[in-house]
N, CA, C and O atoms as a DFTB+ gen file, in Angstrom:
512 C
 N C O
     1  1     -13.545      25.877       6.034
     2  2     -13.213      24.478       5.830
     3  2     -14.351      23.821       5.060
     4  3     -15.524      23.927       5.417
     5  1     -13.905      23.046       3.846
     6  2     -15.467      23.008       3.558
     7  2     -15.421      21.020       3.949
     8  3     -14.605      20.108       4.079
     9  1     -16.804      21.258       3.987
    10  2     -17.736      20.056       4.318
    11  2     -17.567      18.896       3.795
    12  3     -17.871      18.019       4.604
    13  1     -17.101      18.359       2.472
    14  2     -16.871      17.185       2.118
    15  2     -15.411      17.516       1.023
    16  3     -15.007      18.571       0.534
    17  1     -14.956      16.266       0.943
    18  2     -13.356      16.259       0.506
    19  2     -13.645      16.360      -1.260
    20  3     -14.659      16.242      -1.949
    21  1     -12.518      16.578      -1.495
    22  2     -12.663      16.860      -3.331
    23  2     -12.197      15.911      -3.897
    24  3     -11.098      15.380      -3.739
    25  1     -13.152      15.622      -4.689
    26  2     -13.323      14.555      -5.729
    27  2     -11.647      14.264      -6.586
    28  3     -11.634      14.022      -7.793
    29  1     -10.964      14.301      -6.159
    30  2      -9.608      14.003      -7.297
    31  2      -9.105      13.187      -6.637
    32  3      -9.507      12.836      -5.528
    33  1      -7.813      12.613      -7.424
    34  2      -6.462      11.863      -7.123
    35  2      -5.430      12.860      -7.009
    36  3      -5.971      13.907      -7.367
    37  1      -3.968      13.146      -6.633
    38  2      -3.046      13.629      -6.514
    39  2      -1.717      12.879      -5.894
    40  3      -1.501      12.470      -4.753
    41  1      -0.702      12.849      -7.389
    42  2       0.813      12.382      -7.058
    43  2       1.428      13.191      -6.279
    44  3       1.393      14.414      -6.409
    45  1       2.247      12.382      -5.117
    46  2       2.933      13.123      -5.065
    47  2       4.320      12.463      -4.873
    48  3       4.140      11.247      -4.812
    49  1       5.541      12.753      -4.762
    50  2       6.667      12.700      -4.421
    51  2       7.146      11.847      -3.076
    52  3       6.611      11.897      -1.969
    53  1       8.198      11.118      -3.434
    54  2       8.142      10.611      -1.778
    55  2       8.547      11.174      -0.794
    56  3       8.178      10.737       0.296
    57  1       9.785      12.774      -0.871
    58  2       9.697      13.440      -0.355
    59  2       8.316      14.388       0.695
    60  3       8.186      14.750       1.865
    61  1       7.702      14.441      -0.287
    62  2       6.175      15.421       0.241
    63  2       5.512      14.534       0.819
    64  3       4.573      15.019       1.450
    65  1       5.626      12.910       0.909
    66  2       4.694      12.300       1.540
    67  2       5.363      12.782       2.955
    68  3       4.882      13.485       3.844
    69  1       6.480      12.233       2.861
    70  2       7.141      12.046       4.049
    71  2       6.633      13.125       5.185
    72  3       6.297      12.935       6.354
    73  1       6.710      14.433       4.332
    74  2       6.648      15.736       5.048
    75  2       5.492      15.933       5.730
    76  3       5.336      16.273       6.902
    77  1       4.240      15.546       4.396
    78  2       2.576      15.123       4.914
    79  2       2.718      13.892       6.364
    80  3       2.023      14.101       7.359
    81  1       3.555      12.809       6.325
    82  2       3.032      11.691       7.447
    83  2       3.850      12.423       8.743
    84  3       3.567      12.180       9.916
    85  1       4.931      13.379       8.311
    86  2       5.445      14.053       9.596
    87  2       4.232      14.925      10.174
    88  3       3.867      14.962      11.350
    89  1       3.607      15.721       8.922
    90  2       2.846      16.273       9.880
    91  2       1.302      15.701      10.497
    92  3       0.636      16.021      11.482
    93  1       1.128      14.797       9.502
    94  2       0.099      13.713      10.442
    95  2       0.108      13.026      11.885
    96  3      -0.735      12.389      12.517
    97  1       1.798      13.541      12.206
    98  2       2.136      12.424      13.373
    99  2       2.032      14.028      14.002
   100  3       1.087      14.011      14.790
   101  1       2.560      15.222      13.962
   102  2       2.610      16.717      14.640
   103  2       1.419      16.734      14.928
   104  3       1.106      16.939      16.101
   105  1       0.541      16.547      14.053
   106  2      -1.063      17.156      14.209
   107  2      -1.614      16.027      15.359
   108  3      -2.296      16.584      16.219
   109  1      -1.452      14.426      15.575
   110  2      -1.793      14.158      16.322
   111  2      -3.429      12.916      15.606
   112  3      -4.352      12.333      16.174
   113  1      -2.884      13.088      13.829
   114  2      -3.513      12.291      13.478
   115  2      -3.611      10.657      13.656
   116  3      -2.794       9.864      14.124
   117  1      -4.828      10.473      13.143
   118  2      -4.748       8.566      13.685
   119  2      -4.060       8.076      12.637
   120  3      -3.208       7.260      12.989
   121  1      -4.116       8.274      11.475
   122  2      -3.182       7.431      10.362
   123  2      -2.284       8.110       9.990
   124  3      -2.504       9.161       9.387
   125  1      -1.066       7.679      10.255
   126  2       0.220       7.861       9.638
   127  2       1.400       6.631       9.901
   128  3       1.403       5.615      10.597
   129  1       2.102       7.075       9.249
   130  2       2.527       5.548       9.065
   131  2       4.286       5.550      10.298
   132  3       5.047       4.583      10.320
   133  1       4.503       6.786      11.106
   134  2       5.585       6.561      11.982
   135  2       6.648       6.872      11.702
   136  3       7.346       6.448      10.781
   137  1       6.957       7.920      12.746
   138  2       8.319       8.473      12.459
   139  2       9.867       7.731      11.492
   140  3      10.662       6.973      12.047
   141  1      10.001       8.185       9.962
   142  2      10.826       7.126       9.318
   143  2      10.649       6.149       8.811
   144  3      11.595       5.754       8.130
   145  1       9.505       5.335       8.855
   146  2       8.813       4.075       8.406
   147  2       8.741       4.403       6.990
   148  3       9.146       3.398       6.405
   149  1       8.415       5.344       6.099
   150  2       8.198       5.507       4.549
   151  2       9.651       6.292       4.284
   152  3       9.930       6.353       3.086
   153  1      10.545       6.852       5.110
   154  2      11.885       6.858       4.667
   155  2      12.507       5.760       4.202
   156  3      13.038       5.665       3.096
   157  1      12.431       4.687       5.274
   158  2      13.101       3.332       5.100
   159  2      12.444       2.491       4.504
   160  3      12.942       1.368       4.437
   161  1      11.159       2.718       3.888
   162  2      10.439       1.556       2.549
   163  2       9.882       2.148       1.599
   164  3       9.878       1.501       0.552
   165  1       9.480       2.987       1.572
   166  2       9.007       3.613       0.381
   167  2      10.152       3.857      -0.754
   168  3      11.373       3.988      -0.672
   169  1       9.512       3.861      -1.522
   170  2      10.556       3.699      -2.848
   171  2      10.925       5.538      -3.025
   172  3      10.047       6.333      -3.362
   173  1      11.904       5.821      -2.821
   174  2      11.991       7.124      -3.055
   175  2      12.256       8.018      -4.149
   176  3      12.246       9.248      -4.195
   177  1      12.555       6.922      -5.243
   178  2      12.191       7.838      -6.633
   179  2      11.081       7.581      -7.274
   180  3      10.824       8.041      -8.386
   181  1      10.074       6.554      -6.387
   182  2       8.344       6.551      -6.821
   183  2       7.479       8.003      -6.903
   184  3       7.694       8.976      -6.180
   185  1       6.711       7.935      -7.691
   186  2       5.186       9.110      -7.543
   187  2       4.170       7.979      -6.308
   188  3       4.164       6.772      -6.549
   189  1       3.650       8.333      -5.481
   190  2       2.563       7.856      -5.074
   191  2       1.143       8.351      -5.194
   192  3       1.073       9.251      -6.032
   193  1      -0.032       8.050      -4.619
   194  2      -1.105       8.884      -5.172
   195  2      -2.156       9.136      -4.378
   196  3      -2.757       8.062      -4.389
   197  1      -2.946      10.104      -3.484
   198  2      -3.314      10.437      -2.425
   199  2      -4.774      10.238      -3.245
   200  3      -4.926      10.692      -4.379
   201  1      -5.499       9.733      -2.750
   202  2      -7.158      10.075      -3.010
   203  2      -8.070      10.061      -1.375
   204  3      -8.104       9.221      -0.476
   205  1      -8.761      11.461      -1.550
   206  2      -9.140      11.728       0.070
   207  2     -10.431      11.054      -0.487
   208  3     -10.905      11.027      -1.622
   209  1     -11.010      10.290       1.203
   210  2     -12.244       9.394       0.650
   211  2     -13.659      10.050       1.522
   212  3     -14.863      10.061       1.263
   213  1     -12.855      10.558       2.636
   214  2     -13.740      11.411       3.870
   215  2     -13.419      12.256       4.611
   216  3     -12.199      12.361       4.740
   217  1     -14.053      12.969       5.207
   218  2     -13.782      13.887       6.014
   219  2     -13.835      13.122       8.046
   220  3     -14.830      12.507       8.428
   221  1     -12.956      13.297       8.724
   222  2     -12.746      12.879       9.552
   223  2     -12.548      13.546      10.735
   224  3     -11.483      14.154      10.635
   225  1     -13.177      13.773      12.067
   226  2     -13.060      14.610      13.026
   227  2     -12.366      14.129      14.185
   228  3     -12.703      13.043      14.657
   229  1     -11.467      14.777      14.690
   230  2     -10.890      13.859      16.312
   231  2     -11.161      14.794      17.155
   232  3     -10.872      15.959      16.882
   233  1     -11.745      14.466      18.297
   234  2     -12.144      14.993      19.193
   235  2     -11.362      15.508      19.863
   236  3     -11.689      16.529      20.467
   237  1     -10.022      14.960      19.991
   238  2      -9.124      15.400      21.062
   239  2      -8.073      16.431      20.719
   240  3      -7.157      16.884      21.406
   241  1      -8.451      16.685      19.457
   242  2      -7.324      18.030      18.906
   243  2      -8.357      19.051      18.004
   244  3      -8.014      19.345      16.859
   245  1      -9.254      19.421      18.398
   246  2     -10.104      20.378      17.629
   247  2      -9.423      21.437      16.584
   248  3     -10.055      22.170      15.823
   249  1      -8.501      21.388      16.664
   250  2      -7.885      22.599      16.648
   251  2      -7.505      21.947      14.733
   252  3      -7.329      22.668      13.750
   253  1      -7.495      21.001      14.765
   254  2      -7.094      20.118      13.332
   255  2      -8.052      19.235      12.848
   256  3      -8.000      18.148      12.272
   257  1      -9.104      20.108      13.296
   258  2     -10.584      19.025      12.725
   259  2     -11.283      19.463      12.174
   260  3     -11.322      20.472      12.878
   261  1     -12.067      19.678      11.353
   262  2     -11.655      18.298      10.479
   263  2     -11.058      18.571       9.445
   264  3     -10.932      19.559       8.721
   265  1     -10.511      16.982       9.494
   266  2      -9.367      17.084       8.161
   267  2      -9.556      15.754       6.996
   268  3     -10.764      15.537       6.904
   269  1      -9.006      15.099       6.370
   270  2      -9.416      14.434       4.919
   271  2      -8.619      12.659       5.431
   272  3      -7.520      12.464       5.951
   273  1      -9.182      12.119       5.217
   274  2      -8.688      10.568       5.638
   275  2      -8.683      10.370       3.587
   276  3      -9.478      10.708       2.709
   277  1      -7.220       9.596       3.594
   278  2      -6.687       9.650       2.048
   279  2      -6.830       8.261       1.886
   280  3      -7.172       7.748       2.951
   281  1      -6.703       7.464       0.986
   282  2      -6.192       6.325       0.532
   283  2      -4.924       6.580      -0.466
   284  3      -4.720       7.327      -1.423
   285  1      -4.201       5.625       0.210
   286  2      -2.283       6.282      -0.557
   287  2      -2.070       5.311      -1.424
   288  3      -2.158       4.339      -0.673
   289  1      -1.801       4.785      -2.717
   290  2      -1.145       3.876      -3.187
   291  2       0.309       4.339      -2.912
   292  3       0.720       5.481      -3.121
   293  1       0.868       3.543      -2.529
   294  2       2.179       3.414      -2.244
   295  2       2.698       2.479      -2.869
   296  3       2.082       1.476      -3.231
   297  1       4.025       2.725      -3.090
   298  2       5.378       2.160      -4.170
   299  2       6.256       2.326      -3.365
   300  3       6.750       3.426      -3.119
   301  1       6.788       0.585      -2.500
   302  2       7.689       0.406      -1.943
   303  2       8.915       0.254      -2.363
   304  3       8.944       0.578      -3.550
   305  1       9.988      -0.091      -1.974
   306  2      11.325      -0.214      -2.264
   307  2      12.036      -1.279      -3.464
   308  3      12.960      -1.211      -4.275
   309  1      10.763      -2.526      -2.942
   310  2      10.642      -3.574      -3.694
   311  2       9.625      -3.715      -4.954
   312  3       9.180      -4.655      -5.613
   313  1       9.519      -2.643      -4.953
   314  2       8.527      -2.163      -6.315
   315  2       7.348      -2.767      -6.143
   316  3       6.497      -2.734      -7.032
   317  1       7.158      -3.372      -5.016
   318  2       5.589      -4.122      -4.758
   319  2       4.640      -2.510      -4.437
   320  3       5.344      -1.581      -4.042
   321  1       3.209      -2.243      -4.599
   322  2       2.168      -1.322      -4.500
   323  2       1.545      -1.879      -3.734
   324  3       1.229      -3.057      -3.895
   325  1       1.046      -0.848      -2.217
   326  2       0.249      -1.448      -1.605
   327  2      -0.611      -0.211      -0.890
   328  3      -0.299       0.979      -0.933
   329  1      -1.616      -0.711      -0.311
   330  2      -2.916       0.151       0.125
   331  2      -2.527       0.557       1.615
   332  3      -2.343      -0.197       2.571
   333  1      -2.444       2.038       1.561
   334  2      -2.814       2.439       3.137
   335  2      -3.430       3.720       3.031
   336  3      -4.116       4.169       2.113
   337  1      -3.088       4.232       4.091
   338  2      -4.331       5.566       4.648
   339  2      -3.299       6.614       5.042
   340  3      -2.237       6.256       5.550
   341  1      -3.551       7.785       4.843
   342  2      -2.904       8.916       5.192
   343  2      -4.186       9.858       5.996
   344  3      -5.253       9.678       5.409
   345  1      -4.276      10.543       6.858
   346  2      -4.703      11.547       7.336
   347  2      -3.860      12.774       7.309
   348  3      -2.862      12.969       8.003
   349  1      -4.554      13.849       6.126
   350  2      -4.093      14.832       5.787
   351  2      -5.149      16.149       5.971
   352  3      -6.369      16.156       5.809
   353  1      -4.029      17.529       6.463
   354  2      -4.548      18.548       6.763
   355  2      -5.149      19.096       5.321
   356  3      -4.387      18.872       4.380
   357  1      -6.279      19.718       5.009
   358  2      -7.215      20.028       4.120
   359  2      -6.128      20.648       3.205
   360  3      -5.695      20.115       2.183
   361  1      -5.673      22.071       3.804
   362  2      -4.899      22.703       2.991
   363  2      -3.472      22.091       2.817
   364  3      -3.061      22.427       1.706
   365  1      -2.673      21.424       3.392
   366  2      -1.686      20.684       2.728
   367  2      -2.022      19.701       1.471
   368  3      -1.350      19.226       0.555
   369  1      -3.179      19.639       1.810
   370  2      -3.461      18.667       0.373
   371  2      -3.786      19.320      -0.590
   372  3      -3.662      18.855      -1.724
   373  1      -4.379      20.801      -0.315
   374  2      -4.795      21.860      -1.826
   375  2      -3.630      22.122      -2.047
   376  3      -3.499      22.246      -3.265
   377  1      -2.715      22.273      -1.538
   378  2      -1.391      22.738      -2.011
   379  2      -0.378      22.097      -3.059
   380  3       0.507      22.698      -3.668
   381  1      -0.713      20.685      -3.141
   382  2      -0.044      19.653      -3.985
   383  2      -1.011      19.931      -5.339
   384  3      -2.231      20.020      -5.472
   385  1       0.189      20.032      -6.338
   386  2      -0.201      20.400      -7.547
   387  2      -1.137      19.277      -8.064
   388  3      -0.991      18.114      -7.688
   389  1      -2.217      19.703      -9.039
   390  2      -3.103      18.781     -10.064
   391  2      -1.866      18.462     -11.322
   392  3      -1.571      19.258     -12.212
   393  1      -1.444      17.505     -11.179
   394  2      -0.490      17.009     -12.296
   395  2      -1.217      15.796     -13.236
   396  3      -0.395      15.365     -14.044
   397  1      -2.435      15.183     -13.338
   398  2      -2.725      14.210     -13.684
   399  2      -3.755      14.138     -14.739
   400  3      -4.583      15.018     -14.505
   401  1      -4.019      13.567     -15.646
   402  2      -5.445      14.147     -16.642
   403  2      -6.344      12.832     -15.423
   404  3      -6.072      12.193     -14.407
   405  1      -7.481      13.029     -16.362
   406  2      -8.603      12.373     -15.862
   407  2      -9.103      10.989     -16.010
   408  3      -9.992      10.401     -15.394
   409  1      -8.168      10.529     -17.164
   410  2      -7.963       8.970     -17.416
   411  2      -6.954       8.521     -16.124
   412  3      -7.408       7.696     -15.331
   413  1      -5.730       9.005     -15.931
   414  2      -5.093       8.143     -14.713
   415  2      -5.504       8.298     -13.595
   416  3      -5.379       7.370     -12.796
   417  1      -6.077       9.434     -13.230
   418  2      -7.257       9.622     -12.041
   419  2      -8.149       8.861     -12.137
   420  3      -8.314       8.442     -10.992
   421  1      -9.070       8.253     -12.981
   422  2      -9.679       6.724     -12.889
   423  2      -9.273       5.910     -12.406
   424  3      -9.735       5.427     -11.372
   425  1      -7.873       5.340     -13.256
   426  2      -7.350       4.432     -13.106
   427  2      -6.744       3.930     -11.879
   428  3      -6.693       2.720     -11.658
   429  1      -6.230       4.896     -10.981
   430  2      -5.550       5.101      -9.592
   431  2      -6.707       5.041      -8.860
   432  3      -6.480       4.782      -7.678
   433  1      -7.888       5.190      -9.135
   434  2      -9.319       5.417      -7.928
   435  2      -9.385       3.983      -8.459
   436  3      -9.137       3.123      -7.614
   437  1      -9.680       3.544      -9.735
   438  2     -10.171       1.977      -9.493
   439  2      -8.883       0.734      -9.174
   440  3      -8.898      -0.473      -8.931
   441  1      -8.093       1.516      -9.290
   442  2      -6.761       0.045      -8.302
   443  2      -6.913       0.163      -6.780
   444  3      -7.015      -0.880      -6.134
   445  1      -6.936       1.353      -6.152
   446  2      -7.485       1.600      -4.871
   447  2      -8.814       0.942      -4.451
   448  3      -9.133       0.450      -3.370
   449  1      -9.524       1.074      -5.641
   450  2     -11.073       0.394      -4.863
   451  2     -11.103      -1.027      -5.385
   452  3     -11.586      -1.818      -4.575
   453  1     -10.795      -1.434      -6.280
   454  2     -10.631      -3.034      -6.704
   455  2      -9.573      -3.448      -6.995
   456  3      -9.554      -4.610      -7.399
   457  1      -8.496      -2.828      -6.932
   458  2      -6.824      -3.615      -7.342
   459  2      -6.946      -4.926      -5.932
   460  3      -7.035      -5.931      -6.637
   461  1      -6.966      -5.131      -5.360
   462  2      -6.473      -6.351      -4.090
   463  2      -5.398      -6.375      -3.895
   464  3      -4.679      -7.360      -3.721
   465  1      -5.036      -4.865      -3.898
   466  2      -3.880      -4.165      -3.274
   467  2      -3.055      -5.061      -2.220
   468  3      -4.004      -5.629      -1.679
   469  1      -2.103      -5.472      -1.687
   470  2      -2.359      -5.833      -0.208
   471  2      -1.876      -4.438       0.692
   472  3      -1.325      -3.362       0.463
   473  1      -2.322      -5.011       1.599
   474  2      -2.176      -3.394       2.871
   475  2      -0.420      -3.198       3.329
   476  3       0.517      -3.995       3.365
   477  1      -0.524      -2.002       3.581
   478  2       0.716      -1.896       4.461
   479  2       1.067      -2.296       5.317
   480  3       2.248      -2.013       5.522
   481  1       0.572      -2.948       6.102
   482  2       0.425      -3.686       7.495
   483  2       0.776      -4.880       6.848
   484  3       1.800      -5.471       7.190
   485  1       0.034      -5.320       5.933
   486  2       0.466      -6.813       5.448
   487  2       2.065      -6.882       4.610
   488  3       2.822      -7.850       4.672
   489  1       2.311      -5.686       3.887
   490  2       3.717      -5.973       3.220
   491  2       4.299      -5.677       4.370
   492  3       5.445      -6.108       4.250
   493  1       4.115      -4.909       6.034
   494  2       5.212      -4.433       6.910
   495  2       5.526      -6.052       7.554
   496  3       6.605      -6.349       8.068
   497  1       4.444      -6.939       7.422
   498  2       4.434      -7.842       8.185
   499  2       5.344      -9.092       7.809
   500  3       5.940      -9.859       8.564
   501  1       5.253      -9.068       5.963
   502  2       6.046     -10.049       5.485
   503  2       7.721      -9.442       5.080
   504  3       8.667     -10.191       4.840
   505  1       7.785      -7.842       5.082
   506  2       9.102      -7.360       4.719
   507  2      10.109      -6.831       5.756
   508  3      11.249      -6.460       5.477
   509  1       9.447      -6.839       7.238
   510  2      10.246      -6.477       8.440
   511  2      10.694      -7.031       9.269
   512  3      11.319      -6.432      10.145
């Protein structure tokens, strides 16, 4: 397992998120967003875009530790983009193809770190 998370961005599908926050909720991770919750808002013919920011340990499931705490841009239903967190298993995330050059991998790391995204919590709060 190595020691610190890899430097990229990665699209993926809203299918594969889904599959990733199912198994975030199996594994017993702290961020995921709840059984069906990105079925029923996420835009499902969106790309979204995973960037892991740290490595993260839970004490109470060793067995899945440590694993990569993501920042997700997400593309809801309403075509609004907003900021949340995925906790993803190391190798489910090597597994998602490098589809991106290195200009939109900027660009997706600096809307994540300075877009004023609003959060998922905040669009769940004004769209539910």
């Amino acid at each position: 397992m190595p020691s610190s998370v890899p430097r990229t961005v990665k699209a993926i599908d809203t299918a594969s998120l889904i599959r990733l926050d199912a198994e975030a909720i199996e594994y017993g991770f702290n961020r995921n967003h709840g059984l069906g919750w990105l079925a029923e808002h996420a835009d499902p013919q969106a790309l979204h875009y995973l960037r892991p920011f740290m490595v993260h340990r839970a004490g109470r499931r060793p067995e899945f530790s440590p694993h990569w705490r993501c920042m997700l841009l997400l593309t809801m239903r309403d075509a609004q983009e907003v900021f949340s967190l995925l906790d993803v298993w190391p190798a489910s995330f090597d597994q998602l193809p490098e589809t991106l050059d290195r200009a939109t991998k900027q660009a997706v790391a600096h809307r994540l770190d300075y877009g004023k995204l609003p959060t998922q919590a905040q669009w769940a709060g004004l769209n539910t």
